[in-house]
C-alpha positions in Angstrom: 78.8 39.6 -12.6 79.7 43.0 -13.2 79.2 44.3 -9.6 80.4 48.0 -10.0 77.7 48.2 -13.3 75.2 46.8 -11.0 75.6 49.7 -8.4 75.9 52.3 -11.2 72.4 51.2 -12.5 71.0 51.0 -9.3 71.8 54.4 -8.6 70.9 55.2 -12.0 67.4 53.9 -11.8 67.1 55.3 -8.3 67.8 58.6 -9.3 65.5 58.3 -11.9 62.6 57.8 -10.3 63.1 60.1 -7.3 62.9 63.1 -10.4 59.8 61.7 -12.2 57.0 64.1 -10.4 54.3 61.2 -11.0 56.5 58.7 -9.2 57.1 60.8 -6.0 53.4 61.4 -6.0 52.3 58.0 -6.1 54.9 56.5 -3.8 55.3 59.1 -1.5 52.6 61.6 -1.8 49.8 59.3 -2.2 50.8 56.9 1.3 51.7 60.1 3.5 48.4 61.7 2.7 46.3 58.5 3.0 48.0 58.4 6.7 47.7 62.0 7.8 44.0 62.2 6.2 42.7 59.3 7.1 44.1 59.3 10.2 42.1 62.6 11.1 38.7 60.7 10.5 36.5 59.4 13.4 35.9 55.6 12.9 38.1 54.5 10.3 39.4 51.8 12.6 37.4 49.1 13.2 36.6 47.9 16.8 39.7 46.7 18.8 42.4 49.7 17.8 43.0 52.3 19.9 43.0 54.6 17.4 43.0 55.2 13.5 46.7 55.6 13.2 47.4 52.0 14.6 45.2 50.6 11.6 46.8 52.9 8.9 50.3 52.6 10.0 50.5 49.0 9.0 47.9 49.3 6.0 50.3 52.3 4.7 53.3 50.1 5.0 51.6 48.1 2.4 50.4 50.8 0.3 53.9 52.0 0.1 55.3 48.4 -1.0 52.1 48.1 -3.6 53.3 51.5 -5.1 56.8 50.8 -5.3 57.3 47.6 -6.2 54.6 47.2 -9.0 53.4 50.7 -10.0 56.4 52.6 -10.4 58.4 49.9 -11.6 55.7 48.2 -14.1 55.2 51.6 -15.3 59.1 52.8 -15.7 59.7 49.3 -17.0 57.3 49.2 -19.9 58.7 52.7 -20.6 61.5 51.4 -21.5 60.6 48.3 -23.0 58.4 50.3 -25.3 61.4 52.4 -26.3 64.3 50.0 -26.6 66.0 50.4 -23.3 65.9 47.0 -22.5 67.1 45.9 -25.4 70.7 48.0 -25.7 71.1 47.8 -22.0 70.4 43.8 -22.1 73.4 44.2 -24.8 76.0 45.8 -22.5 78.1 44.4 -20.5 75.9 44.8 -17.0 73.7 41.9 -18.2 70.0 41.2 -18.0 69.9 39.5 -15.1 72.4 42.4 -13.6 69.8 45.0 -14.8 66.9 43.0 -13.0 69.2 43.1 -9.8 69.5 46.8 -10.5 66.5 47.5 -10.6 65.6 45.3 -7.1 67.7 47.4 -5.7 66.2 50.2 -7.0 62.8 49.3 -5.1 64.4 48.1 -2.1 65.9 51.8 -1.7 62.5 53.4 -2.4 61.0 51.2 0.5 63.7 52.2 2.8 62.9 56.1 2.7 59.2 55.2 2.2 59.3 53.0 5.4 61.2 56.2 7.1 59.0 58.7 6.5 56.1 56.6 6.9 57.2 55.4 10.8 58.3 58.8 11.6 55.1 60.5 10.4 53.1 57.7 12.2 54.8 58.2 15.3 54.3 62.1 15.2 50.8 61.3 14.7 50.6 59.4 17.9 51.5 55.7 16.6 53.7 53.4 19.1 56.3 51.7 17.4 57.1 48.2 18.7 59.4 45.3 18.5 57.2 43.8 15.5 58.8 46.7 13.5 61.5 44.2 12.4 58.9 41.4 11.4 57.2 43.7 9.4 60.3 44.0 7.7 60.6 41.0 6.6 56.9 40.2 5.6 57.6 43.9 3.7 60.6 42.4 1.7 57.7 39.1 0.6 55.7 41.4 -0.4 57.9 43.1 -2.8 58.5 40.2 -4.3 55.4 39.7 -5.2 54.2 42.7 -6.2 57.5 43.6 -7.9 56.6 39.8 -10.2 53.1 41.3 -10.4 55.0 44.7 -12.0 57.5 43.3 -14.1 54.7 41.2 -15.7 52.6 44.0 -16.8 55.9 45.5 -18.1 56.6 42.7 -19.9 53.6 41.4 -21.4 51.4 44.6 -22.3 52.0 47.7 -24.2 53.4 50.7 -22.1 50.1 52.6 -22.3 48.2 50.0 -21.3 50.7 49.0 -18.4 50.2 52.7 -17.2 46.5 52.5 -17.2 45.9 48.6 -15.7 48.9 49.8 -13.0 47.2 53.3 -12.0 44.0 51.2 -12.1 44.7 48.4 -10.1 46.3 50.8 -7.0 43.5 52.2 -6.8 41.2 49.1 -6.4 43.8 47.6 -4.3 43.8 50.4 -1.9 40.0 49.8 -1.5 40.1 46.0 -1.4 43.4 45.9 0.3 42.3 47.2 3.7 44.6 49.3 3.9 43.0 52.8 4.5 39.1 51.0 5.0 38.6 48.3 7.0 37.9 45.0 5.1 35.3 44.5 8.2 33.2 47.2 6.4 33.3 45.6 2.6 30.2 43.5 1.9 30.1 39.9 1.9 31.2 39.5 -1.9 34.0 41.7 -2.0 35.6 41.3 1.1 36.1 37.2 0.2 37.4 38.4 -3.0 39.5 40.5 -1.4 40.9 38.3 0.9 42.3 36.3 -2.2 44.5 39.0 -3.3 47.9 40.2 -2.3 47.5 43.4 -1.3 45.0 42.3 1.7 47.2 39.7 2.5 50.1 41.7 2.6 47.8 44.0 4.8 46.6 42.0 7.0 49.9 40.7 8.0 51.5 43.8 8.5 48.5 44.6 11.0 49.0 40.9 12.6 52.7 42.2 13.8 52.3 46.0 14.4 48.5 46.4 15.4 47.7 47.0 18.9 44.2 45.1 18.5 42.7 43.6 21.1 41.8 40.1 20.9 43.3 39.3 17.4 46.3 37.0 16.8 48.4 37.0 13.8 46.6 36.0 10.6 48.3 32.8 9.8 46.3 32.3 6.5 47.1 35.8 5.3 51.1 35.1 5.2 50.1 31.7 3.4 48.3 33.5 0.7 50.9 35.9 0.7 54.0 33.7 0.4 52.1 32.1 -2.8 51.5 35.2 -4.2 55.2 35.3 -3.8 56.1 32.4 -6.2 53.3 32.4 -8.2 53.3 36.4 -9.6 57.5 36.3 -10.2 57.2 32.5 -11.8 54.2 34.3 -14.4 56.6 37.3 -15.1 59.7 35.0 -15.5 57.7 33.2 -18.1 55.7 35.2 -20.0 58.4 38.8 -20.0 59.1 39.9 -23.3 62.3 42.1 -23.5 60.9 44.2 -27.0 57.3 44.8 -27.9 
């Protein structure tokens, strides 16, 4: 493998999307205000936090994976599906399978400034950090896998349009049903089991399980279940079913 291209396209891609506008926005902007906002409103926690900012921390975390990993790259990606990127770059000597590692990368160095600013400006706000900081790591890095498979097979199954419509779409559900900055506690019946299907709840929920101070929960076992399937199942799909021209 060409490892020098690799790096080069990583830093490409990276620099890329830190001077799209509508990128920053939705990975940075969007998380950071959801945070500081939310965290200003009496009883968005639901009972057992100490405060709002020890629900949204976690449920931010998630936020910024779900923006990252499948927004900005679906909607990059299909971009440049849609206008023959792919293809000559698939033709060089970096490789497909180079440019996919690229472009992990890529998100992986997004999440690293997101998780940054995100801890920092949670702390300020009056969040304790805590030793489950490096689990949520690692339950970060599943879901970005997941929701990176769940991106690259909008990308690569749909027109670009469409991919920016269904991506743009889906955050915004997801950040409803995905308990991130309202309790799933609060949905109704219906939608808060169909909720709990989907990876962005899981992914939620888990990172609550290891930095939540909540009293009386344990770590939701089921939740990292879902979420490792969501894991295999979303990146198998895109494998499968990515087409590399429209």
């Amino acid at each position: 493998m060409n490892t020098r291209g690799v790096v080069a396209q990583a830093r490409t891609e990276l620099t890329l999307t830190l001077r799209r506008g509508e990128s920053l926005i939705v990975t940075l902007a969007i998380p950071l205000g959801v945070l500081v906002f939310f965290s200003k409103i009496d009883g968005t926690a639901p009972k057992g936090y100490r405060s709002a900012v020890d629900f949204l921390v976690p449920g931010t975390l998630a936020l910024a994976v779900m923006s990252a990993a499948m927004v900005s790259l679906a909607i990059a990606t299909g971009f440049e599906r849609r206008y023959g990127v792919l293809k000559r770059l698939g033709a060089t000597p970096l490789t497909r399978s180079g440019l996919l590692i690229a472009k992990t990368a890529m998100v992986l160095a997004l999440e690293t400034l997101q998780f940054g600013l995100i801890i920092g400006v949670g702390i300020a706000l009056g969040w304790h950090a805590s030793i489950g900081v490096l689990a949520a790591v690692g339950i970060m890095l599943l879901g970005t896998v997941a929701f990176a498979g769940f991106g690259m097979l909008l990308a690569g199954t749909l027109r670009a349009e469409a991919t920016l419509a269904l991506a743009n779409g889906l955050f915004l559900v997801l950040l409803f049903l995905g308990g991130m900055a309202y309790p799933l506690e609060k949905l109704p019946a219906f939608l808060r089991d169909l909720a709990k299907a989907l990876p962005a709840a899981n992914l939620s929920e888990c990172l609550h399980g290891v930095l939540s101070h909540r009293v009386g929960q344990g770590f939701p076992t089921g939740s990292l279940v879902m979420l490792c399937m969501w894991a295999v199942v979303l990146p198998t799909l895109a494998a499968r079913w990515f087409r590399w021209e429209e």
